[in-house]
C-alpha positions as a printed NumPy array, in Angstrom:
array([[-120.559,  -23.721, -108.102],
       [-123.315,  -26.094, -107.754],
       [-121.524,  -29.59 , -109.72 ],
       [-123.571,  -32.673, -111.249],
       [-123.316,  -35.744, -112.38 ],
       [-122.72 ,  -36.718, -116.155],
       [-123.15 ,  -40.318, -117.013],
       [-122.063,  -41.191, -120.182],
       [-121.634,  -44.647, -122.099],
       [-118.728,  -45.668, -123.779],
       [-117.065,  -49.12 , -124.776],
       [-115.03 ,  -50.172, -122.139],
       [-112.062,  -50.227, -124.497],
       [-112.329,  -46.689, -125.892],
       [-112.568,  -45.725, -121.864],
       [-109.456,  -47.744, -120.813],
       [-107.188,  -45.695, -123.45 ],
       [-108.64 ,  -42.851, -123.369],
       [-107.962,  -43.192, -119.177],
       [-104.218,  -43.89 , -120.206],
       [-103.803,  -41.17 , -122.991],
       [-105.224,  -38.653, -120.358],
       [-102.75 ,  -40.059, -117.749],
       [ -99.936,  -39.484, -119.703],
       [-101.003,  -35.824, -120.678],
       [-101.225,  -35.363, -116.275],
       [-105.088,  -35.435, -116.613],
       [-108.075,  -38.056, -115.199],
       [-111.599,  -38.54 , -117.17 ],
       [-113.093,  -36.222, -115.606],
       [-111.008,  -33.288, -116.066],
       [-110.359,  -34.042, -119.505],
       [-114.278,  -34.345, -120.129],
       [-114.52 ,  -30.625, -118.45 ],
       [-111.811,  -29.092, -120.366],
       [-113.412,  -30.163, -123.609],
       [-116.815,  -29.14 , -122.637],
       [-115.633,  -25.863, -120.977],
       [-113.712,  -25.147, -124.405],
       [-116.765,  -26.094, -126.587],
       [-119.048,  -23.161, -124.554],
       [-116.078,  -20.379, -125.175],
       [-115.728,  -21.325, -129.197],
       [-119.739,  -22.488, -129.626],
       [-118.025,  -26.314, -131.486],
       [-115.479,  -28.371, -130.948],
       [-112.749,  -26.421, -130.013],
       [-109.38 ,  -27.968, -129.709],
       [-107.399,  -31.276, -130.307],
       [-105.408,  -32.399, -127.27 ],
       [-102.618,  -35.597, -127.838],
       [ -99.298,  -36.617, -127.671],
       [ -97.337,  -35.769, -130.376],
       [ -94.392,  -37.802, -130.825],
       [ -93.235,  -37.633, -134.165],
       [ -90.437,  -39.708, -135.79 ],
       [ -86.286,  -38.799, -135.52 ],
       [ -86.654,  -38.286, -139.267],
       [ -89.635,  -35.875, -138.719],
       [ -88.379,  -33.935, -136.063],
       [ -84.756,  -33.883, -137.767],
       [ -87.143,  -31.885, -140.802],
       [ -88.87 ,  -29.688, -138.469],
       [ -85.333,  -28.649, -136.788],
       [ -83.913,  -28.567, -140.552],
       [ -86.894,  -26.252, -141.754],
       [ -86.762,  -23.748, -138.603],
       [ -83.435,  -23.153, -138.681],
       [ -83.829,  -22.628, -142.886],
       [ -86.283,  -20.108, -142.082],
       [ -84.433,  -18.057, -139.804],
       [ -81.416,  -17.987, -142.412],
       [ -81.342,  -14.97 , -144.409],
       [ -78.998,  -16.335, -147.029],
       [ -80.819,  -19.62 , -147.202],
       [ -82.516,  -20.308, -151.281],
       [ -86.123,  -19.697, -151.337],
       [ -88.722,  -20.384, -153.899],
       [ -92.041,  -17.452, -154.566],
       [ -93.833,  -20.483, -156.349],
       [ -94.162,  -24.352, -157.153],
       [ -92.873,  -23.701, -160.395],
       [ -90.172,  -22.097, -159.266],
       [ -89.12 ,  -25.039, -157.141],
       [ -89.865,  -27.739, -159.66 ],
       [ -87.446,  -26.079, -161.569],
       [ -84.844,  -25.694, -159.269],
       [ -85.269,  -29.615, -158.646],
       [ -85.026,  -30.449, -162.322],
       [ -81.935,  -28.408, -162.776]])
């Protein structure tokens, strides 16, 4: 395949992190800039959202708290928010 070159302008700033954000994720400019145009042909729009995700101890102690809830038959549920706001005001 035949490649090309795509010159595109950009503050120097938003090219500097964006440079270190791809970095981190194991990625250069250039391959980032492919992925996300490759993507965008397959869907026909702007197809995806790539980042780090880092989210707080008290966040991720949630998530952990609400996956293992949800694999526990035994654990309380609630059909509505009605339901809940009751439970809560009991």
């Amino acid at each position: 395949m035949a490649t090309t070159n795509l010159n595109i302008r950009t503050d120097a700033e938003v090219k500097a992190a964006a440079e270190q954000l791809f970095n981190e994720l194991g990625l250069n400019l250039t391959t980032a800039v492919n992925m996300f145009l490759r993507q965008a042909i397959r869907t026909g729009g702007i197809p995806f959202e790539v980042r780090l995700s880092t989210p707080s101890e008290i966040t991720a102690a949630a998530i952990a708290e609400g996956k293992q809830l949800m694999q526990n038959p035994s654990a309380k549920g609630y059909r509505s928010m009605d339901d809940l706001k009751a439970a809560l005001d009991a």
